[in-house]
C-alpha positions as CSV (number, residue, x, y, z in Angstrom):
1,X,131.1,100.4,164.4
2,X,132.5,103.1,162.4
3,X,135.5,102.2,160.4
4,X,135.5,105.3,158.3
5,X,138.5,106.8,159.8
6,X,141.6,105.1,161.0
7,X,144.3,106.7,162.2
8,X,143.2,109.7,160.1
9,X,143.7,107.7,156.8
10,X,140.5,106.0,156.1
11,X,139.1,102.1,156.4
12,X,139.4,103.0,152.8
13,X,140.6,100.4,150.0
14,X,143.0,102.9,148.0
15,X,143.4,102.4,144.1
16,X,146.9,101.5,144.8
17,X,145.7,98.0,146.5
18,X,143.4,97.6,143.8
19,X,146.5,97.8,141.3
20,X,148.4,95.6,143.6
21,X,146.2,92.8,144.2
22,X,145.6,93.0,140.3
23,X,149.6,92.1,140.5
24,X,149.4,89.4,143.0
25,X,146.8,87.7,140.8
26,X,148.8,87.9,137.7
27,X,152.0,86.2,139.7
28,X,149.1,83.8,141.9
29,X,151.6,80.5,140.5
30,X,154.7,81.8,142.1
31,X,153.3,82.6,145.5
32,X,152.6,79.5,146.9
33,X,154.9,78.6,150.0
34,X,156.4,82.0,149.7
35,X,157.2,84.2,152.5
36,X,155.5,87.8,151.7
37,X,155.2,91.0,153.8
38,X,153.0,93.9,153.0
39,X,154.1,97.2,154.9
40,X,151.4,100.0,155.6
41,X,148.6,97.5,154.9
42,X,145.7,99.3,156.2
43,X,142.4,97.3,155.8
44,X,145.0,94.3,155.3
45,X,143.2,93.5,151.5
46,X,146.5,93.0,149.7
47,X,147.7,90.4,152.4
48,X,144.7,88.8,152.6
49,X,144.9,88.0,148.7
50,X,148.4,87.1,149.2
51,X,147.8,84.5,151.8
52,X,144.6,83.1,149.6
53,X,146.7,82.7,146.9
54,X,149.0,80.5,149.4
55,X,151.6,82.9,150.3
56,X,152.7,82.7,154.3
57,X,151.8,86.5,155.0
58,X,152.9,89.0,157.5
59,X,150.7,92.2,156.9
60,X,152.3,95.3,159.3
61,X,150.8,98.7,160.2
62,X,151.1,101.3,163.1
63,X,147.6,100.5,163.5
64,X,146.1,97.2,163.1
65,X,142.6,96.9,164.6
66,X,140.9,96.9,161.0
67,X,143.6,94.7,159.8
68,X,143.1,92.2,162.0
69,X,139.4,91.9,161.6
70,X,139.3,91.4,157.8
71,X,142.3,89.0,158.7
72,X,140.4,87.2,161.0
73,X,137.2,87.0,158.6
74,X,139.3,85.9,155.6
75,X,141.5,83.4,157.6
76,X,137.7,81.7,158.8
77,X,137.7,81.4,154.8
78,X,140.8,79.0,154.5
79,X,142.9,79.3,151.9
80,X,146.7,77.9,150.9
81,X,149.0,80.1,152.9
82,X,148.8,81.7,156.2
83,X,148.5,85.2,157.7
84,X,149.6,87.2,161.0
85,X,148.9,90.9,161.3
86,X,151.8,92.4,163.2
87,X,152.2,95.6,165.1
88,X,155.0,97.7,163.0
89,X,156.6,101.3,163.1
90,X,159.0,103.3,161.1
91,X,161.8,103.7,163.2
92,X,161.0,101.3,165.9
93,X,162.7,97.7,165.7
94,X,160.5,95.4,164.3
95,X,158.7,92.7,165.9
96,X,160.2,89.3,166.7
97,X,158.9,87.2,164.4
98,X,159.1,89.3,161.4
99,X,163.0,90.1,162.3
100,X,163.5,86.7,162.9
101,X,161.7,86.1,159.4
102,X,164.6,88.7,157.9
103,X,167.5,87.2,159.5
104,X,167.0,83.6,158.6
105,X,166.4,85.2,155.0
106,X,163.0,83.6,154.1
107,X,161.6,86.6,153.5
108,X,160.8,85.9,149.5
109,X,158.3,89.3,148.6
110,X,157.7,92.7,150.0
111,X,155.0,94.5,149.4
112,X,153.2,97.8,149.9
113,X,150.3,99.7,147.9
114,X,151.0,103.2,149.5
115,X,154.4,103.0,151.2
């Protein structure tokens, strides 16, 4: 299946991801146990790491089929933390879970390589 073009952006992994993960590494001992959402995450990478390196992850896009394939596919992995892929949109209220991750203030990291 062609992944090439999402939503007119690309199934592309963007430098900024590549910079970001590079971040998440160099922070990997504080992320354990820690809530972290990645907005815009496209092919879902930086989330992915997140949740590897223990983090319980909520990675968000307008689109999320490729998301939630390399979700699915790094989740079979295992790893410390967790990971959901949620449906989200500028504008639009967001989803029950992550609001209800906001209003009992757990949310501990945001993140987002080309927001």
């Amino acid at each position: 299946e062609d992944v090439s073009m999402v939503d007119g952006l690309g199934g592309v992994v963007w430098d900024g991801a590549l910079a970001l993960c590079a971040h998440l590494d160099s922070i990997a001992e504080a992320l354990p146990g820690t809530c972290v959402v990645e907005l815009g995450c496209g092919t879902g990478l930086c989330g992915v790491l997140a949740a590897a390196l223990g983090a319980h992850t909520y990675v968000t896009d307008r689109e999320t089929d490729l998301a939630e394939r390399n979700a699915a596919a790094a989740t079979s992995r295992g790893g410390g933390g967790s990971l959901e892929v949620l449906r989200c949109e500028w504008g639009q209220p967001l989803p029950t879970e992550l609001a209800r991750v906001v209003a009992e203030r757990r949310l501990g990291l945001v993140i987002g390589a080309g927001v």
